[in-house]
N, C-alpha and C positions, 0 to 999 in steps of 0.2 A: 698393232702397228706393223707394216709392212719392215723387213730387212733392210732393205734400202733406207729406208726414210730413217729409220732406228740407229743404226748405222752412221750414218750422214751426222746425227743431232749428236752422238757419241762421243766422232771427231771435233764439233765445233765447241762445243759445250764444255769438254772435259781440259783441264790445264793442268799446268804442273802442281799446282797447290791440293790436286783432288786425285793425286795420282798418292799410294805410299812407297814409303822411302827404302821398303825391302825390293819393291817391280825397279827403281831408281837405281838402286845398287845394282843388279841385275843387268839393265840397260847399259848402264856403265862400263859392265866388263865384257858386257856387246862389242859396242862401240870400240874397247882395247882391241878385241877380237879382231875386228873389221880392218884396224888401222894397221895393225901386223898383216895378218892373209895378205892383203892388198899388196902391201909394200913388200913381201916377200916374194907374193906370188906373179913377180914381173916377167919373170922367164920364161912361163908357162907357156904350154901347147897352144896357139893359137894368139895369145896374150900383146905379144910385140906387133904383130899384123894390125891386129885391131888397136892399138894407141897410134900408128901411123895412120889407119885410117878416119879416126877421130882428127888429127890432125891436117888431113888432107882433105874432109870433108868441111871442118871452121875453118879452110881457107886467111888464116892466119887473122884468125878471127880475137877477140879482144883476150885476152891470159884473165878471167875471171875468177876461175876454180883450179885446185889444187891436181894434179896428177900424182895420185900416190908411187912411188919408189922410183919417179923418174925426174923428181926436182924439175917439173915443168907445170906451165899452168897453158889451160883451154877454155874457153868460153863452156859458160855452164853445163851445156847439156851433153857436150862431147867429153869432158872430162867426168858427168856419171858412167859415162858410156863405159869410157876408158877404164874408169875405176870397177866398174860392174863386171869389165871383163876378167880383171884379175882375182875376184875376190874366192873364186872356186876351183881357180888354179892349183894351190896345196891340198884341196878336199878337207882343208880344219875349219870350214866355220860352222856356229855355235848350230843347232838345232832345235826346234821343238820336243818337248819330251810328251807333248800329246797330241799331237798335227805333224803329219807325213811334208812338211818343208822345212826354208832354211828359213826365217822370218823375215831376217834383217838385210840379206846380201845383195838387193838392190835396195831397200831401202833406205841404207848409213849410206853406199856413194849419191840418191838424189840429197839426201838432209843434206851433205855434204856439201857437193856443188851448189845446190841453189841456198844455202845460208852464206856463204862464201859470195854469193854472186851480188844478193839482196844488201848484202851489211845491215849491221846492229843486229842482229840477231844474238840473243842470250843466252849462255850457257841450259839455262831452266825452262826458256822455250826451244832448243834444238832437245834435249831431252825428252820432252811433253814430246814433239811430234814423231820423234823415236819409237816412243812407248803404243804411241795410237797407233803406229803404222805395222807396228809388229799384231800389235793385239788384232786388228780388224785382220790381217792375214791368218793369222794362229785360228780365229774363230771361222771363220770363212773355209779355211780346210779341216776343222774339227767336225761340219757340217758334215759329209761325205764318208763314205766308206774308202782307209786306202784303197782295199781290193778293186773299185771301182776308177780309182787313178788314172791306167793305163788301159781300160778295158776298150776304150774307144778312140786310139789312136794316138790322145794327147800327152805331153808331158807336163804331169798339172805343180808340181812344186814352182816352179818359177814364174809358171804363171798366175797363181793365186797371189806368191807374194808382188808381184806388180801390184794389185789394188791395193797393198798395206804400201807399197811405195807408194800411189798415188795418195790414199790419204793422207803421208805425211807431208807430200807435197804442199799438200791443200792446207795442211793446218799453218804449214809456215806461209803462205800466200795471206794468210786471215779469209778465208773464202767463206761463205756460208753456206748452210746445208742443201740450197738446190744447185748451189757450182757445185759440192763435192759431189754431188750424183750426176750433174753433167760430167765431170770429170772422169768417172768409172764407166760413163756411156762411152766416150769417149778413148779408153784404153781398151775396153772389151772389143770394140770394132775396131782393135788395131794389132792387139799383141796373144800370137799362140805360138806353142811350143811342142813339135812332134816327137812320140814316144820310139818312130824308129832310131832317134840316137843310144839308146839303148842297146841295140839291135848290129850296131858297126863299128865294131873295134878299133876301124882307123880316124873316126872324126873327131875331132874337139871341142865341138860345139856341146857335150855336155858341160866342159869347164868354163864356156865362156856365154853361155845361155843367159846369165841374169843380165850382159847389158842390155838388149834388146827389152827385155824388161823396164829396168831404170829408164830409159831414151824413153819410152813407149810413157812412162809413169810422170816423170817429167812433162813430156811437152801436154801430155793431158790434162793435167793441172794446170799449166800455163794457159793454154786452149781454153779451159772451163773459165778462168778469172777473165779471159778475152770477151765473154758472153757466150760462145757456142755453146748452145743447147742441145740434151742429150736426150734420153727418156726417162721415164718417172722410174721404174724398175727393172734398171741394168742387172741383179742379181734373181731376184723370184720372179718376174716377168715371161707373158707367157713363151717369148720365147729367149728369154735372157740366162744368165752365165751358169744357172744352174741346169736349165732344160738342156743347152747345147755342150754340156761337157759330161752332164751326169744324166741325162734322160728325166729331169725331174726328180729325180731320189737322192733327199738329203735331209736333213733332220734341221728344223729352223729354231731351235729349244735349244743347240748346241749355239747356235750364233746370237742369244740373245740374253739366254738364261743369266743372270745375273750380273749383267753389262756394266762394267765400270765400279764393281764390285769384286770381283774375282778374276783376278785379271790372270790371263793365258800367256802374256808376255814377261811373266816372272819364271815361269816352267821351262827354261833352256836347258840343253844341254850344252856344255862346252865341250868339245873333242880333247880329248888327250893323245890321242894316234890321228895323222893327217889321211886317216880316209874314209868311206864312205862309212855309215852309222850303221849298216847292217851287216858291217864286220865286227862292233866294238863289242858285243855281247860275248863272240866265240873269244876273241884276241883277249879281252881280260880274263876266261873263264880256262885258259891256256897258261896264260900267267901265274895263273893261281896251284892251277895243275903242277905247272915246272916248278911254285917256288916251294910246295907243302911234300914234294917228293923229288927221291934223288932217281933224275930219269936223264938220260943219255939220250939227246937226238936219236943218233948212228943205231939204235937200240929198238926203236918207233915203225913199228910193222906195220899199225893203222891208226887211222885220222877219223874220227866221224863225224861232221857238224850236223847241229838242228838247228834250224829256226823260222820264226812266223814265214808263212807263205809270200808276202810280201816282202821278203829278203830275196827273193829269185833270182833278181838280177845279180846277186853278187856268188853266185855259185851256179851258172848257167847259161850257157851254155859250159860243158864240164871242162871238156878238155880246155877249152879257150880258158879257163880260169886257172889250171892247172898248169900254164903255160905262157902269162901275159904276154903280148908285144910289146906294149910300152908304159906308161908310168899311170895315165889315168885304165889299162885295163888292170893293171897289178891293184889300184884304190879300189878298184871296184872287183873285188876276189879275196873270197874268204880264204881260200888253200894258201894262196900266194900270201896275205898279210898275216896268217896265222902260222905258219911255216914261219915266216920270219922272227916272229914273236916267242916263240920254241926254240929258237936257235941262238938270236940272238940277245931274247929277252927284253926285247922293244919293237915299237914303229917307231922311226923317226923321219924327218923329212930324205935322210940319207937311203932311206930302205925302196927309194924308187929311182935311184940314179941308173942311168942306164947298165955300170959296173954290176950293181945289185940285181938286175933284170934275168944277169945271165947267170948268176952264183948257181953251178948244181946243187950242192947241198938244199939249198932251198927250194930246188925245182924237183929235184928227185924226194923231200917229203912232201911236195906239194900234191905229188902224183899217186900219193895213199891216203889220198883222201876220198870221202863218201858222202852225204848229206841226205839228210831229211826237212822236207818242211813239213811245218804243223800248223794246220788248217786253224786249231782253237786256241792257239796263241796270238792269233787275230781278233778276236775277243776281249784278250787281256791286257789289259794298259800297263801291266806291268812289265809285257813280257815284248813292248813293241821295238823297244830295240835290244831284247836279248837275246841269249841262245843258250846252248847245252853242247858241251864238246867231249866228246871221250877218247880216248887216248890207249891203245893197246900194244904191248912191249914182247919181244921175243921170249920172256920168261913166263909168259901166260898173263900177268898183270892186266887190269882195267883201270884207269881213272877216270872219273866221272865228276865234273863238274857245270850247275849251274846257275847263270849269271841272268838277274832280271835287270834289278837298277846298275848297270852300268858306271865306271870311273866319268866323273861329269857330269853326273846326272844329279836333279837337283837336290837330291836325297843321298848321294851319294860325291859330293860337290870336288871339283879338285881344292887342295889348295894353293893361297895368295903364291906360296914360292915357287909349285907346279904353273901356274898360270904365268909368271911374270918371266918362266925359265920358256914357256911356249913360246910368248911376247918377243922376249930378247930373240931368240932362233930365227923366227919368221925376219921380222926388222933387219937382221944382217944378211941377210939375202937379197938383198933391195938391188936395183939396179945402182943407185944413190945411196950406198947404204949412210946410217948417223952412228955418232959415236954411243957408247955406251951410256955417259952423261947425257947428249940430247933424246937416245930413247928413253930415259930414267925420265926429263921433261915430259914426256908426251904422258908416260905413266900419269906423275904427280897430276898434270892438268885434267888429264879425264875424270882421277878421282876427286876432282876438285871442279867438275864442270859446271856447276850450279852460281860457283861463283863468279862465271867471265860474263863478263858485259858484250862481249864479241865475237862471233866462232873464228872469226878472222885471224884472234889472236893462237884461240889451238893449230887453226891450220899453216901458222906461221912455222908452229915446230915441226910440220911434216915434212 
């Protein structure tokens, strides 16, 4: 059976009753995940621009869906938009712990708005199309080689999860298996994502990337339920999403191998530091460093990180990392977050305030640092978001430590009160922030979302 087709039957076929209740739990604290970022992450670089322009493009169009942290509502598809924009504002959402994306972070604002928009929708079917929308993304980029990501131009995490956004689209639609492939016809001929943002330290459009995704996931689903016809093989096709992003090189055994069986959307990682995942390996393995020896900042003559070749971005260009301008370059830099983790003994959303940008202490260890990537840690699934950091001290001293599974990672999980102290942080950041009590609501209901007859009613407590 062709990828598409396979695919397609996956989404339609599979429901919450054929889903288990450990991927369920999992999705669940997705979903916490999603509803904090968002709502904390209103301030962000780019963030406010873009909810005015949601709003200025539904020309005051019907208040359908929720706008997270701004106590306002938008008609559906501008309020994913809106929501899409903020969700990678803080750089805390949850991960893949074996696919180079975020799974969920257009996907929760489409379920979102268009469950909101539809009504009756059920706790256990907004769930169900959570899970598939994750999964079909997670399998979809497990296909490919990261190293292969950025080889040609694009920036592929946001845009693979667009098709797990659009199949969830689909499943809450009730669409059947030749709409959800019109539907992926349909987003592929609309939504790409280029790797020079990587490349420019002063844009924002890395944190605010996934709406154009949502919007794009969205109206193609809607599009596909409309009738437009797509093609038969929007993904292995001969010249479909595989040939024109990876040259035809990807492994179809990954996308299929035991479908709806071993699901890829249970393997998240949740963040415990709000930034990018190819810092979390060194920042924990630092922690570990400061807490097992008595080592003095002021004291620290070198810094060395390792890690997979595919961590480049966050240790390189050197100096620029050694040096952020502003909060998403500081996310995205090993010296700078690992520097602060040595000093201060944490990340927290505080460690990117512009105050913290300029701390010397932090900038002056940042500037003895050195890095190595390794080629064959690319290889190992263990080692995909780790690293190795050592640590050398004016009295000759070396420590050496290293970190595979990661704090969050699914084998290495946080816990309930780690998680729910993450929860609270983000949430009071809100532009709208809620009180203590109403974010304690929004907790209980997620954990409890199987049992709402209406998503209307969770999104009452947003």
């Amino acid at each position: 059976m062709n990828v598409s087709r396979a695919l397609a039957d996956f989404v339609v076929n599979t429901g919450y009753e054929d889903i288990p209740s450990h991927v369920i739990d999992v999705e669940k604290r997705s979903i916490l995940d999603n509803i904090a970022i968002i709502s904390g992450g209103a301030d962000g670089d780019g963030c406010r621009e873009f909810v005015e322009f949601a709003e200025e493009a539904s020309a005051g169009g019907r208040g359908e869906a929720t706008v997270l942290g701004y106590n306002k509502k938008l008609p559906a598809l501008w309020a994913a938009f809106a929501n899409a924009a903020m969700v990678m504002s803080l750089d805390f959402a949850d991960t893949s712990a074996t696919a180079t994306i975020h799974p969920n972070t257009s996907t929760f604002p489409v379920c979102l708005a268009l469950s909101e928009k539809l009504g009756n929708v059920s706790g256990k079917e907004f769930l169900a199309a959570m899970v598939l929308g994750s999964e079909v993304a997670c399998r979809l980029a497990c296909a490919a080689s990261p190293a292969r990501f950025a080889m040609y131009g694009f920036y592929m995490p946001p845009v693979i999860t667009s098709f797990g956004a659009t199949a969830a689209a689909c499943k809450l639609l009730g669409l059947n298996a030749d709409r959800v492939i019109d539907a992926w016809s349909i987003n592929l001929s609309q939504y790409t994502c280029s790797s020079e943002l990587t490349k420019n330290k002063e844009t924002p459009i890395r944190s605010i990337r996934e709406s154009f995704g949502a919007k794009s996931a969205m109206s193609s689903a809607i599009l596909a339920g409309k009738g437009i016809k797509g093609f038969k093989d929007p993904f292995e096709g001969q010249q479909g999403f595989y040939t024109a992003y990876f040259q035809g090189d990807y492994d179809k055994d990954a996308i299929l191998k035991n479908l709806g069986k071993d699901y890829e959307a249970a393997k998240l990682i949740f963040k415990p530091w709000p930034c990018c995942m190819g810092n979390h390996g060194c920042i924990n393995a630092a922690l570990n460093i400061m807490k097992d020896n008595k080592i003095k900042p002021e004291d620290i003559t070198a810094v060395k990180a390792e890690v997979p070749t595919v961590a480049r971005a966050v240790l390189e260009p050197s100096e620029d990392k050694k040096r952020p301008q502003n909060a998403i370059g500081a996310k995205y830099s090993i010296p700078f977050t690992v520097s602060t983790a040595i000093i201060d003994g944490n990340v927290t959303l505080g460690s990117f305030s512009p105050e913290s940008l300029q701390r010397e202490d932090i900038l002056s260890l940042a500037s003895k640092f050195s890095h190595t990537l390794n080629d064959e840690w690319e290889k190992d699934k263990d080692m995909k978001t780790g690293g190795r950091l050592t640590i050398e001290t004016k009295d000759g001293r070396s420590f050496v430590d290293t970190v595979s599974k990661t704090l969050g990672n699914p084998e290495n999980p946080m816990s309930d009160e780690a998680f729910n102290a993450k929860f609270y942080s983000c949430m009071d950041k809100a532009f709208a922030p809620k009180t203590h009590e109403e974010q304690t609501k929004v907790l209980d209901a997620v954990r409890n979302l199987e049992k709402v007859s209406d998503i209307r009613q969770l999104a009452k407590l947003l």
